[in-house]
N, C-alpha and C positions, 0 to 999 in steps of 0.2 A: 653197331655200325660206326666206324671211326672214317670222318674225312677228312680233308687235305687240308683244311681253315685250322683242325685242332692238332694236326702235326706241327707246324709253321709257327707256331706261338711265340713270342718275345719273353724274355727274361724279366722277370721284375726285379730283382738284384742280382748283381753280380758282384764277388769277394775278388781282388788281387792280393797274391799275398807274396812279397817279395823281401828279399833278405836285403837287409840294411849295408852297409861297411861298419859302420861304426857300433860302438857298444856302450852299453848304459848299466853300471853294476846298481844297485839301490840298496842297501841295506838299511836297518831299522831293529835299535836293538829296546828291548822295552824292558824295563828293573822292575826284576820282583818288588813285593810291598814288603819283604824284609831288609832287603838291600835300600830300599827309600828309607826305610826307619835308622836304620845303619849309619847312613849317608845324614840323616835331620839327627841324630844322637850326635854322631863325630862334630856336625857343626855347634851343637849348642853346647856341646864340653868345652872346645875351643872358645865360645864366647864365655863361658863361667868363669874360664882360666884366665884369659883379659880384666876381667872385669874384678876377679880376686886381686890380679896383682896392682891395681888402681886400688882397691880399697885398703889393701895390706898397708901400702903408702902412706894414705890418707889414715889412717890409724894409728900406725908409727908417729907420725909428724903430732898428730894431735895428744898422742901419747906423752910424747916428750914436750909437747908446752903445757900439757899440763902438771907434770910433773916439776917443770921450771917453776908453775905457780904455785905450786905448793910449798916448795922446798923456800922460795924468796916471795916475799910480800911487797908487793906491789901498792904503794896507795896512789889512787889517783884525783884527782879533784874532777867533778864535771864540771866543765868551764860553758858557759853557754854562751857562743859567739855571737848571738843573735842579739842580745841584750847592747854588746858595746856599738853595735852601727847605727849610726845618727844620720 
């Protein structure tokens, strides 16, 4: 038996669903873990190759003063400056 109290019932939710104007693109792009490896390899070559040609430098220069000391002798006296101030 259905009455007239349980036809009449009120909504507990209601949805509106209406179109916007405007538009919202999102994109999201996610790198593989080889392409991460790829991308951490390319950068730590770049930093090797820096850091060789600082040492290259640094080797050459020391190359050649040592080579200056070799070929010409150098004598030096230790002078202790500490001693002459009164």
């Amino acid at each position: 038996m259905v009455t007239d109290a349980s036809l009449h019932t009120t909504p507990y939710v209601q949805f509106y669903l209406r179109k916007s104007s405007f538009s919202h693109t999102i994109e999201k792009k996610v790198e593989k873990f080889d392409e991460f490896l790829a991308y951490i390899g390319g950068f730590v070559a770049s930093l090797i190759a820096i850091v060789g040609f600082i040492f290259s430098y640094i080797n050459r220069t020391m190359l050649s003063v040592n080579i200056a000391n070799k070929l010409y002798s150098f004598y030096r006296k230790n002078i202790d400056y500490s001693q002459n101030k009164k």
